[in-house]
C-alpha positions, -999 to +999 in steps of 0.1 A: -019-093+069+016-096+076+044-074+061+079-091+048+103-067+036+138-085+028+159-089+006+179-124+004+215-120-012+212-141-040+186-140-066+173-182-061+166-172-019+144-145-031+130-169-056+128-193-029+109-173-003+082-167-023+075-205-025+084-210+010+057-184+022+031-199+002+039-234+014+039-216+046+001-204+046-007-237+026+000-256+056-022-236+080-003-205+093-029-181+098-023-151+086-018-134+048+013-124+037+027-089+016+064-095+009+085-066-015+122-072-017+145-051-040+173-071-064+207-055-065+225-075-097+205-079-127+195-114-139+167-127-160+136-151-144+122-171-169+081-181-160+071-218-151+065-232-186+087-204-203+115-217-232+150-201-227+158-203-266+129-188-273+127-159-244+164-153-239+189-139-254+217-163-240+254-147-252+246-110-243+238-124-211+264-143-208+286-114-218+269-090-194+272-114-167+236-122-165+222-153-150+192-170-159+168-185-134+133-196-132+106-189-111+078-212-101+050-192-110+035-190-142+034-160-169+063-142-190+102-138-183+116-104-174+147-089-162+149-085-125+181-058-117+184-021-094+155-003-099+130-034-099+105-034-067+090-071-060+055-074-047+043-108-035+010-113-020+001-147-004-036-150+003-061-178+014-086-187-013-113-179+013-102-141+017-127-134-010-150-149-041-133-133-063-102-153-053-118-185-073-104-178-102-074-169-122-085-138-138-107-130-106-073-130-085-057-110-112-089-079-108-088-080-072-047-078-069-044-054-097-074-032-090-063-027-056-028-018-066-039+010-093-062+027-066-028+030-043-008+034-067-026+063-091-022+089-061+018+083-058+027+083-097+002+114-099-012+100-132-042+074-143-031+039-141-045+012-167-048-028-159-036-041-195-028-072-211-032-102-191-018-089-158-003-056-168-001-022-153+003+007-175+003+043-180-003+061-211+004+025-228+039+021-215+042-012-191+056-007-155+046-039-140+039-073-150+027-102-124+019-138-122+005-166-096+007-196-082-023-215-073-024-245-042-057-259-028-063-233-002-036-202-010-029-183-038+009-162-047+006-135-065+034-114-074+050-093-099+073-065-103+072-024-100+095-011-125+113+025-105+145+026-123+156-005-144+182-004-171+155-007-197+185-010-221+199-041-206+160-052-213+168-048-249+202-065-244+188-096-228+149-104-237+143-115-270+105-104-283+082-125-266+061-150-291+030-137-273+019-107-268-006-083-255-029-063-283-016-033-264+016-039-269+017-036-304+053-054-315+070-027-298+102-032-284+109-035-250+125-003-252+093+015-264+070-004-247+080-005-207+085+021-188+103+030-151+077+053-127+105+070-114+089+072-078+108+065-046+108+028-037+094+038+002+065+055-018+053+026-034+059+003-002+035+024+017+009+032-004+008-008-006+012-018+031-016+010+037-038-007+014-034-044+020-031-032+059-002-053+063+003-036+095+025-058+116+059-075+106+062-114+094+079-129+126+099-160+115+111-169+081+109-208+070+140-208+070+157-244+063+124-249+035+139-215+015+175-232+017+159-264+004+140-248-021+174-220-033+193-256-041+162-265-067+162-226-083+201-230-086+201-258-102+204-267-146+179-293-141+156-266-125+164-238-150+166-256-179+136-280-179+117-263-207 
């Protein structure tokens, strides 16, 4: 497996390369793919099919100077900011059975990533919800895919530090939710593992083996594909 870790300066390149790496393997490069990349201003991705008046809270965002973007991948929206660790997997189908399916691709991501992750937190990790990790209850990473014919994106976030307060500010309650969840607030329901970003990196490159660097970016596709995230059509088609 290769390992990607870059971070684009605007949030629709990063939204970008993820697509772009999966078109990538899609069209035969040979070789899976473990990207992380780390947001430095805060804005809000909505999911594939996700509604902004329902999900977003559009005035304290635009008071707080919070954009609103949308990924191509399906599952909830979430505040991306400082203190927010990306992990995207693209895998071929054929990497394992289990890969078939959606919720079999959910098990084999998120089981992996609890066994790496439970010796660096110090603590017992739960899969919840859909796609959730948890501990103790509390939510520190949600994740969603993106399914082609022969590859597979999975990817989701690592909460470390995120203003869980601008979470409040920004989200509204999502219409579904998780039994575990309970109608708790976003406030009292995620949580930040307060772990050095490097310590989550290599407990995952150790256990996906993504041992050697990614050696080209697709580079004109991900500028191709930052114009479609940027744009109102784009964002505001739901």
């Amino acid at each position: 497996m290769k390992y990607l870790d870059y971070t684009f300066p605007t949030p629709q390149h990063n939204l970008a390369c993820d697509e772009a790496l999966l078109e990538l393997c899609e069209d035969g490069y040979g070789h899976d793919i473990l990207r992380v990349w780390e947001p430095r201003e805060p804005f809000v991705v909505l999911g594939y099919s996700s509604r902004i008046a329902a999900d977003v809270k559009l005035l304290p965002c635009r008071r707080a100077r919070v954009p609103v973007f949308r990924r191509c991948s399906g599952g909830g929206t979430v505040l991306q900011g400082s203190g927010c660790l990306n992990v995207s997997l693209i895998m071929r189908l054929d990497r394992s059975p289990m890969l078939a399916t959606i919720t079999g691709t959910t098990a084999f991501v998120l089981q992996r990533h609890r066994d790496a992750l439970e010796p660096v937190v110090g603590r017992a990790i739960a899969i919840e919800g859909l796609s959730d990790l948890a501990i103790d209850g509390l939510k520190f990473s949600g994740n969603a895919q993106r399914r082609k014919k022969r590859c597979v994106l999975f990817h989701g976030t690592v909460l470390l530090g995120l203003d869980l307060a601008l979470v409040e500010r920004c989200l509204a309650l999502p219409q579904r939710q998780p039994a575990y969840r309970k109608r708790r607030t976003h406030r009292n329901f995620l949580t930040n593992l307060g772990v050095p970003a490097n310590a989550v990196k290599t407990a995952l490159t150790d256990s996906w083996r993504a041992v050697s660097p990614l050696e080209q970016l697709p580079e004109q596709r991900i500028e191709e594909l930052a114009g479609r995230y940027a744009s109102t059509m784009w964002i505001q088609r739901c």
